[in-house]
TILO-567405 format. One record per residue (C-alpha): x, y, z; residue number from 1; residue in three letters. Coordinates in steps of 0.05 Angstrom, whole numbers, plus 5000, padded with zeros to 4 digits. Last residue first. Layout:
<rs>
R, X, Y, Z, NUM, ALA
...
</rs>
This chain:
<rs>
R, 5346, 5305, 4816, 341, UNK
R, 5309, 5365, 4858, 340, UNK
R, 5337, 5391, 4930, 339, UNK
R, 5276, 5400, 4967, 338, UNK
R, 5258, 5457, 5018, 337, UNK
R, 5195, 5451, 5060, 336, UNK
R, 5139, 5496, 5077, 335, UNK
R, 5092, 5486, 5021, 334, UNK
R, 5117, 5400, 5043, 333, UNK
R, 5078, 5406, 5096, 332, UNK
R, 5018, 5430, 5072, 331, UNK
R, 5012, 5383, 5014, 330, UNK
R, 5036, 5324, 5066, 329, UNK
R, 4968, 5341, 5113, 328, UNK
R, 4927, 5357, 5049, 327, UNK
R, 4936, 5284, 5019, 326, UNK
R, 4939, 5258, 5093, 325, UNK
R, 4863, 5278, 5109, 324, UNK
R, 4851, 5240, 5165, 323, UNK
R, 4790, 5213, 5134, 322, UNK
R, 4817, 5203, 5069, 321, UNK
R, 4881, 5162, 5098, 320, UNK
R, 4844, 5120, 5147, 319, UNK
R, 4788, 5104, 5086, 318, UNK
R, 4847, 5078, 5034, 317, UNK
R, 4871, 5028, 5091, 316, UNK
R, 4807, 5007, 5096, 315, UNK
R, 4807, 4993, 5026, 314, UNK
R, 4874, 4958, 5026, 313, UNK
R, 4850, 4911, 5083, 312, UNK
R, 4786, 4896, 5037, 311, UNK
R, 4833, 4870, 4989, 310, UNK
R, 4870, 4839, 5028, 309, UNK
R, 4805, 4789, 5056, 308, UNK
R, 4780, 4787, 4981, 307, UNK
R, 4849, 4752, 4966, 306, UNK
R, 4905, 4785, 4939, 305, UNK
R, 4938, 4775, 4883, 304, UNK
R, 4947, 4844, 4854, 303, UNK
R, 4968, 4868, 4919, 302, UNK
R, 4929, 4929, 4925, 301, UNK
R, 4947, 4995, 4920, 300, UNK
R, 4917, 5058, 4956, 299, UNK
R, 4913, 5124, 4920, 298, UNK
R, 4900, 5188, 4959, 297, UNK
R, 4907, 5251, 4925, 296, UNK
R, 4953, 5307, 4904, 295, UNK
R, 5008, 5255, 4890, 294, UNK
R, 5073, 5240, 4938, 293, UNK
R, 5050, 5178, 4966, 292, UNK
R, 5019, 5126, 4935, 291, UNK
R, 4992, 5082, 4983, 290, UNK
R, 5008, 5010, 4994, 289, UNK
R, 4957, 4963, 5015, 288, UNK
R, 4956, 4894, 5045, 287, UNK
R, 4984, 4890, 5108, 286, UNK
R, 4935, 4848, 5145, 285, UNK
R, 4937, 4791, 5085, 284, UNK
R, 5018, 4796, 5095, 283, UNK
R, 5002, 4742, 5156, 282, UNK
R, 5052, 4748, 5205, 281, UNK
R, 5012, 4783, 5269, 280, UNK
R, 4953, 4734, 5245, 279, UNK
R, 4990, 4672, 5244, 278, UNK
R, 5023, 4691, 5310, 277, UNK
R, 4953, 4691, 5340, 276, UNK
R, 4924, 4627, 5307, 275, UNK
R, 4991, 4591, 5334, 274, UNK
R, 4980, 4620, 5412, 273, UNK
R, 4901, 4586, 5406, 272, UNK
R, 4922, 4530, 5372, 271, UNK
R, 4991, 4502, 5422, 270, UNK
R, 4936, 4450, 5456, 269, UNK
R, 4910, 4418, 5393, 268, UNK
R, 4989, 4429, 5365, 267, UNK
R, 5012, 4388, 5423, 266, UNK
R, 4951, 4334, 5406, 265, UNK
R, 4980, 4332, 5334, 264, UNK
R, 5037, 4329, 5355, 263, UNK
R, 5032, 4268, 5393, 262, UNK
R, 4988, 4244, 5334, 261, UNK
R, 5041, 4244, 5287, 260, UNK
R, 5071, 4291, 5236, 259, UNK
R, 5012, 4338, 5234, 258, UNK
R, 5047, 4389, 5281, 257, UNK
R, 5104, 4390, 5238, 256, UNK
R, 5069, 4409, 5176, 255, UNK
R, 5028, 4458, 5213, 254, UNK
R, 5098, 4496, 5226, 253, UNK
R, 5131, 4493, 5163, 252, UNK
R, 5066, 4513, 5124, 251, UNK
R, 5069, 4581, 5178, 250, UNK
R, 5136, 4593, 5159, 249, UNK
R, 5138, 4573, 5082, 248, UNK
R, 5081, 4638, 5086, 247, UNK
R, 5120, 4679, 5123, 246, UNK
R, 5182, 4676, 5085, 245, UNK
R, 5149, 4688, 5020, 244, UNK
R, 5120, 4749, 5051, 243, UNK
R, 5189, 4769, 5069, 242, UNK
R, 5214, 4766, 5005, 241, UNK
R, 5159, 4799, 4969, 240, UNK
R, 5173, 4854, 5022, 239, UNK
R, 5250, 4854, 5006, 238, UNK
R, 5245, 4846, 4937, 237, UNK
R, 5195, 4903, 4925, 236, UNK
R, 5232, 4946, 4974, 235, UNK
R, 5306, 4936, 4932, 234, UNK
R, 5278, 4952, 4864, 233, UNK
R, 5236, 5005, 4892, 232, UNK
R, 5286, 5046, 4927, 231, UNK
R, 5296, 5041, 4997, 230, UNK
R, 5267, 5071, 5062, 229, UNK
R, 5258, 5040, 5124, 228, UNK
R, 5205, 5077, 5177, 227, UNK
R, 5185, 5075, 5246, 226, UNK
R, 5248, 5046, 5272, 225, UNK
R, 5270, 5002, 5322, 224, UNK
R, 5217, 4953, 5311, 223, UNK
R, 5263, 4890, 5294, 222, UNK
R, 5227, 4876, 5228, 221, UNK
R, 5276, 4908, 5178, 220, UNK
R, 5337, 4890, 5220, 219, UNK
R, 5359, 4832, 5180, 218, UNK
R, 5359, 4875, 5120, 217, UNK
R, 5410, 4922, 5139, 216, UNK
R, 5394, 4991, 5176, 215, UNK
R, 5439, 5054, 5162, 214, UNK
R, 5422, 5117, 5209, 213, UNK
R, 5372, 5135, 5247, 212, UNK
R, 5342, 5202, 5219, 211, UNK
R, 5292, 5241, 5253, 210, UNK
R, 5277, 5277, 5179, 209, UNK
R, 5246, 5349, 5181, 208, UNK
R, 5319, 5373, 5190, 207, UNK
R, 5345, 5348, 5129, 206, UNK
R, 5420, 5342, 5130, 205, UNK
R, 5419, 5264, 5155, 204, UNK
R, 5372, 5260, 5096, 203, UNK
R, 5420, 5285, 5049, 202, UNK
R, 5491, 5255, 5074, 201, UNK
R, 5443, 5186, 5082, 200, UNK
R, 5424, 5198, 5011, 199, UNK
R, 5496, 5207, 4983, 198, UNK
R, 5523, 5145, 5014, 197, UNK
R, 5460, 5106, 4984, 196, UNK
R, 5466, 5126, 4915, 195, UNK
R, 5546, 5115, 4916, 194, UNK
R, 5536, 5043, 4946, 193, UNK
R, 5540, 5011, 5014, 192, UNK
R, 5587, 5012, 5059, 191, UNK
R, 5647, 5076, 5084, 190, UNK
R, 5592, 5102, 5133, 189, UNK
R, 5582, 5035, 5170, 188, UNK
R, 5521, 5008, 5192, 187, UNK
R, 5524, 4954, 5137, 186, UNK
R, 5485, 4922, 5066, 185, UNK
R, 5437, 4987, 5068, 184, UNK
R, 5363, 5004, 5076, 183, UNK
R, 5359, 5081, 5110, 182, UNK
R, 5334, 5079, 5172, 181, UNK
R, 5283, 5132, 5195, 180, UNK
R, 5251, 5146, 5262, 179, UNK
R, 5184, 5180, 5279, 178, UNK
R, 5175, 5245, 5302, 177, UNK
R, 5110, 5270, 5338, 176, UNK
R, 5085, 5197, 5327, 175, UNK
R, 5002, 5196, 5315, 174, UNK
R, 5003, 5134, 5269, 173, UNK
R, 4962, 5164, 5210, 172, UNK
R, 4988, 5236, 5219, 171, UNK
R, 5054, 5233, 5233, 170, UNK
R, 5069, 5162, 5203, 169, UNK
R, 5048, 5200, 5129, 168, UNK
R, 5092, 5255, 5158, 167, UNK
R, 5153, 5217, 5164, 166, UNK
R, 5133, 5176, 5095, 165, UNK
R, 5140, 5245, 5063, 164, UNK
R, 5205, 5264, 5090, 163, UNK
R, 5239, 5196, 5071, 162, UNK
R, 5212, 5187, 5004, 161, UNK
R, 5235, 5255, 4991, 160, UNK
R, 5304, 5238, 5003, 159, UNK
R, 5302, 5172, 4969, 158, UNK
R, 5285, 5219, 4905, 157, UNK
R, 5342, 5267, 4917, 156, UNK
R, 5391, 5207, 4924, 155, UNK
R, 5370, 5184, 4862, 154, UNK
R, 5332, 5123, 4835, 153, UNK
R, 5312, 5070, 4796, 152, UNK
R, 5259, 5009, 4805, 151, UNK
R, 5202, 5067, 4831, 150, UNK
R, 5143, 5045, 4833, 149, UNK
R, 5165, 4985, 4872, 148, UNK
R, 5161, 4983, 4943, 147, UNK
R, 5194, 5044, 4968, 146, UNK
R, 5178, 5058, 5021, 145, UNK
R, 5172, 5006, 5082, 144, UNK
R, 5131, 5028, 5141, 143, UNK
R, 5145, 4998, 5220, 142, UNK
R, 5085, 4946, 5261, 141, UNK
R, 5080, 4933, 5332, 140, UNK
R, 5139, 4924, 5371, 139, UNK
R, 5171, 4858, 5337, 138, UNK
R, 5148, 4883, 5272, 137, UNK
R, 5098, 4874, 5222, 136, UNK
R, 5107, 4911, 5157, 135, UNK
R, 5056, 4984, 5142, 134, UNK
R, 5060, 4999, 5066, 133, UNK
R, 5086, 5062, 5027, 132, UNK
R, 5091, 5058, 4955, 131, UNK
R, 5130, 5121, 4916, 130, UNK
R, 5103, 5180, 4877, 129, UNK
R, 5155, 5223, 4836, 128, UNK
R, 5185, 5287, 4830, 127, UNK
R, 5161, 5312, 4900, 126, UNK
R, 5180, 5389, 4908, 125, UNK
R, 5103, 5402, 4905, 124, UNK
R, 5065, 5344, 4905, 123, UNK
R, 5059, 5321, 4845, 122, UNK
R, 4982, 5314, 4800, 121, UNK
R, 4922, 5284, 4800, 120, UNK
R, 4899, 5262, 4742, 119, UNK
R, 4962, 5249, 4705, 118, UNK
R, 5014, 5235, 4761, 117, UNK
R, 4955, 5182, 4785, 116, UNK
R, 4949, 5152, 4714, 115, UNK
R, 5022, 5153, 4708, 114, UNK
R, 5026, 5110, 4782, 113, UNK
R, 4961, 5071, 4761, 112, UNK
R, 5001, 5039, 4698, 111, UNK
R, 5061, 5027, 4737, 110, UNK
R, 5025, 4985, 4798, 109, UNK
R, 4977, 4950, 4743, 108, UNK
R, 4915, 4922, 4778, 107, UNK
R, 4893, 4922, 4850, 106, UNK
R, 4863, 4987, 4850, 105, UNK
R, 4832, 5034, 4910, 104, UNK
R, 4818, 5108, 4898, 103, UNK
R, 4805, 5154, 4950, 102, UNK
R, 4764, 5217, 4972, 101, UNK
R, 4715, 5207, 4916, 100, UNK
R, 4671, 5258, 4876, 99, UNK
R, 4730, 5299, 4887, 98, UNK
R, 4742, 5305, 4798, 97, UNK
R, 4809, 5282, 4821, 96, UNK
R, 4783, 5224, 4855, 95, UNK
R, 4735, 5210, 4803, 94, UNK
R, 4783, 5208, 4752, 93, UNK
R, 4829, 5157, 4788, 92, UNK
R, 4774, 5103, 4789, 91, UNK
R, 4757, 5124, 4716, 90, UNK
R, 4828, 5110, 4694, 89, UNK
R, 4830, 5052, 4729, 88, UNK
R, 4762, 5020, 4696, 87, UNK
R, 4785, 5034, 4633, 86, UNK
R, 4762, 5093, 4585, 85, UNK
R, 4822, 5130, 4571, 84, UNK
R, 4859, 5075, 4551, 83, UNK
R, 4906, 5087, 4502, 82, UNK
R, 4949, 5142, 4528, 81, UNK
R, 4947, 5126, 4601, 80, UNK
R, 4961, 5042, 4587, 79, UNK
R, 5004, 5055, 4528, 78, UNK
R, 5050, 5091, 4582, 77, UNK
R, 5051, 5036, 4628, 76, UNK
R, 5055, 4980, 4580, 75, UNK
R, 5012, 4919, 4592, 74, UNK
R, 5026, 4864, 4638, 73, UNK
R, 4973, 4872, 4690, 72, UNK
R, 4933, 4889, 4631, 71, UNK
R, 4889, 4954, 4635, 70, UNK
R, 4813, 4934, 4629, 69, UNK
R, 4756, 4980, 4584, 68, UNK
R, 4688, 4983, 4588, 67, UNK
R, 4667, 5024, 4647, 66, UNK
R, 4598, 5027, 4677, 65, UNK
R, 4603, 5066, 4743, 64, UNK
R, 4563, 5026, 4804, 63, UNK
R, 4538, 5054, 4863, 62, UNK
R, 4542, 5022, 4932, 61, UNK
R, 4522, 5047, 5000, 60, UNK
R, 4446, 5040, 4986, 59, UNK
R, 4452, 4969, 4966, 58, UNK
R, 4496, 4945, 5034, 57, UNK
R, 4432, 4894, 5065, 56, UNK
R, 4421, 4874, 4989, 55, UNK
R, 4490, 4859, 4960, 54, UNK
R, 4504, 4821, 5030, 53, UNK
R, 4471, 4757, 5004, 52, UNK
R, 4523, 4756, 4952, 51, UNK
R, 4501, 4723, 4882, 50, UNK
R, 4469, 4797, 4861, 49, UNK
R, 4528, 4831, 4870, 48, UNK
R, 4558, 4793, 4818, 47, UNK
R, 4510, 4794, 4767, 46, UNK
R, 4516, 4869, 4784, 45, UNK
R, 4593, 4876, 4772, 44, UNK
R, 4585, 4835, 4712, 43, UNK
R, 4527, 4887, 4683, 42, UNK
R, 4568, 4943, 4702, 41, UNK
R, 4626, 4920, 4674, 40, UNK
R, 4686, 4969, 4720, 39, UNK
R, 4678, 5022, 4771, 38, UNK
R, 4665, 5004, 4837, 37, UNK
R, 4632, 5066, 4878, 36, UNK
R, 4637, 5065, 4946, 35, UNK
R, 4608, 5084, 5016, 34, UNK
R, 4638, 5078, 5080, 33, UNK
R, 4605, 5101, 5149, 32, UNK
R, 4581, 5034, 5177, 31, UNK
R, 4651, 5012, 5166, 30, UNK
R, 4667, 4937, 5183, 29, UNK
R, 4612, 4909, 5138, 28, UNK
R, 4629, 4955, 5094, 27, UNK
R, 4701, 4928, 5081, 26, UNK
R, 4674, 4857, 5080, 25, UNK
R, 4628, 4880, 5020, 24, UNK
R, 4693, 4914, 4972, 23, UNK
R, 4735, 4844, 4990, 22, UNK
R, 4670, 4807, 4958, 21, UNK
R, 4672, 4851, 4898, 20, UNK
R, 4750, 4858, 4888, 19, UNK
R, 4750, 4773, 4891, 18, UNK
R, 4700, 4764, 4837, 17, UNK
R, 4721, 4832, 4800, 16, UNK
R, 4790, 4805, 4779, 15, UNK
R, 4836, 4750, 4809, 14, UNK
R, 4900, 4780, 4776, 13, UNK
R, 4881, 4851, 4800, 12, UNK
R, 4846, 4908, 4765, 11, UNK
R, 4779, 4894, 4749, 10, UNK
R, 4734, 4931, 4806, 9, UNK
R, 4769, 4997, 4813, 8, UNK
R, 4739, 5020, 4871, 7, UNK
R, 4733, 5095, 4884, 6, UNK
R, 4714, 5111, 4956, 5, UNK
R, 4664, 5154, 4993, 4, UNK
R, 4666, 5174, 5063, 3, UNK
R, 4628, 5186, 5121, 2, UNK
R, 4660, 5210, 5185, 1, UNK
</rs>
C-alpha cells in the first residue's frame, strides 16, 4: 500500500544531516513510501544532492520550504503560538490537512504534543496524548506508555493510556487481548502510591483492559506482558535508563574481549552470537514513539538518534498509517466509556 509521510527535517539535536540520510534508508526498505521533508529547502536540497541515493529515490521525495526551527529547549506553548511557520508545525499541518498519513519529528517532544492537540485534535474520551514505544524483551518485544509527554498524572489519564495502548497492540501486533501491568515498586495491593492504587482499582474495572496486575521495574523486560504503563516522569526514566544500560553493556563486553589476545581470539569465535544480541539490545531498533490518543498518527523520534533510528521511527510511522490505527482507536474508543480527570 503506498503511502505518504510528513518529515520534519530540522527537529532533532543532529538536525537535517542525520533526518535526511535516516529519511533515504527508509525508502530503500519501502518501495511503496513516499515523503515530504519539510524544513530549508535550499539546505534540504544541498543535502540531497551529496547522497548518491537522492537521484535513484527523486520521484518519491518532495520538498516543503519552511523557515522557521522550534528549539529543543524552547517553551511548549511559545512554540504553537509563535511559530506558525516552523518546520513542525508544517509537518503536523499536512497530516491534518490528509495530504500525509503520518508525521515523523525528532525535535521538541512537548512542543509537537500541543502542535498535535492543535491540528489534529483528542480522541474522544482521551484528555491527553501519551508516547507509546515497542522495548525488547525476553519473548520478543512488550510496549511502554508513557514515556514522557506526560510528567503528571491521574488515575483517569493512566487509565486511558492503558485502553488505548491495548488496541494500538491489537491492531499493529495482531493479539486478540494483550496483557497490561501497571508500573509499581511491589505486587502487593497495599504498595505503591495513591495515583497508582487508584488506577489499578480503575483499569482492573475496565473491561476492555486484560489487566495483569502490578509489575516492578525489574520485570519490565521479562515478556510477560504486552504492555507496562506509567506516567511520563516514571517511563522516560525507565527507558532512558535502560538504554543507558544497554549501551555500558555492550562497551562492557568488547572491552573484555580486547583484554588480551586469548580473548580476543574467544571474542573472534563468540562474533557471530555477540552481533545478534547487539541487535536484540540495541535501542537504535526501537526508535519511535507514537502519540497516541490524537486524531492522527504522529511518530517521535529520539532527538539524538542516529540516521539508522531515525529511519526506524519512520517505518514505524508507515505500519501505523497503513493499518490505519488512528481510525482503529477512534472507533473503538466511540464505543467506550471513560471516566474524565
Amino acid at each position: 500500500m503506498q503511502i505518504n509521510l510528513a518529515i520534519d527535517a530540522m527537529g532533532g539535536d543532529s538536525g537535517p544531516r542525520t533526518n535526511v540520510a535516516g529519511t533515504l534508508l527508509a525508502l530503500t526498505q519501502d518501495p511503496l513510501l513516499t515523503v515530504t521533508l519539510v524544513g530549508d529547502k535550499s539546505l534540504l536540497q544541498t543535502l540531497l544532492s551529496q547522497h548518491h541515493l537522492s537521484s535513484v529515490f527523486a520521484s518519491r521525495i518532495a520538498l516543503l520550504g519552511s523557515d522557521e526551527v522550534i528549539g529543543m529547549d524552547e517553551s511548549p506553548a511559545s512554540a504553537l503560538r509563535n511559530r506558525k511557520h516552523s518546520s513542525m508545525h508544517r509537518t503536523v499541518q499536512l497530516v491534518a490537512d490528509g495530504q500525509c498519513q503520518a508525521g515523523v519529528s525528532g525535535g521538541n517532544t512537548g512542543a509537537l504534543m500541543l502542535i498535535g492537540r492543535h491540528y489534529l485534535g483528542m480522541l474522544p474520551g482521551i484528555e491527553r496524548p501519551a508516547i507509546c514505544t515497542a522495548i525488547p524483551t525476553r519473548k520478543g518485544r512488550s510496549y511502554l506508555m508513557d514515556l514522557g509527554a506526560n510528567v503528571e498524572c491521574n488515575a483517569e489519564h493512566l487509565l486511558q493510556f492503558a485502553l488505548m495502548g491495548s488496541e494500538m497492540i491489537r491492531v499493529v501486533e495482531g493479539q486478540a487481548s494483550p496483557r497490561v501491568g501497571l508500573l509499581n515498586v511491589g505486587h502487593e495491593a497495599i504498595k505503591g502510591n495513591t495515583l497508582v492504587k487508584l488506577a489499578a482499582h480503575l483499569i482492573d474495572e475496565h473491561p476492555a483492559v486484560n489487566y495483569a496486575g502490578y509489575v516492578e521495574g525489574d520485570e519490565i523486560f521479562a515478556g510477560d506482558l504486552d504492555l507496562v504503563v506509567c506516567d511520563g516522569f516514571v517511563g522516560n526514566i525507565a527507558l532512558k535508563t535502560s538504554e543507558g544500560l544497554a549501551r555500558f553493556l555492550s562497551g562492557q563486553i568488547q572491552g573484555l574481549f580486547e583484554k588480551s589476545i586469548y580473548s580476543r581470539l574467544v571474542g573472534l569465535m563468540a562474533r557471530p552470537v555477540l552481533k545478534q544480541l547487539k541487535q536484540q539490545m540495541d535501542p537504535v531498533r526501537y526508535n519511535g514513539g507514537s502519540f497516541l490518543g490524537l486524531r492522527g498518527c504522529l511518530v517521535k523520534s529520539h532527538g539524538n538518534a542516529d540516521a539508522a533510528g531515525f529511519s526506524f521511527a519512520i517505518m514505524r510511522a508507515a505500519t501505523e498509517a497503513r493499518q490505519g490505527l488512528s481510525a482503529h482507536l477512534l472507533r473503538q474508543l466511540q464505543q467506550q466509556e471513560l471516566p474524565s480527570g
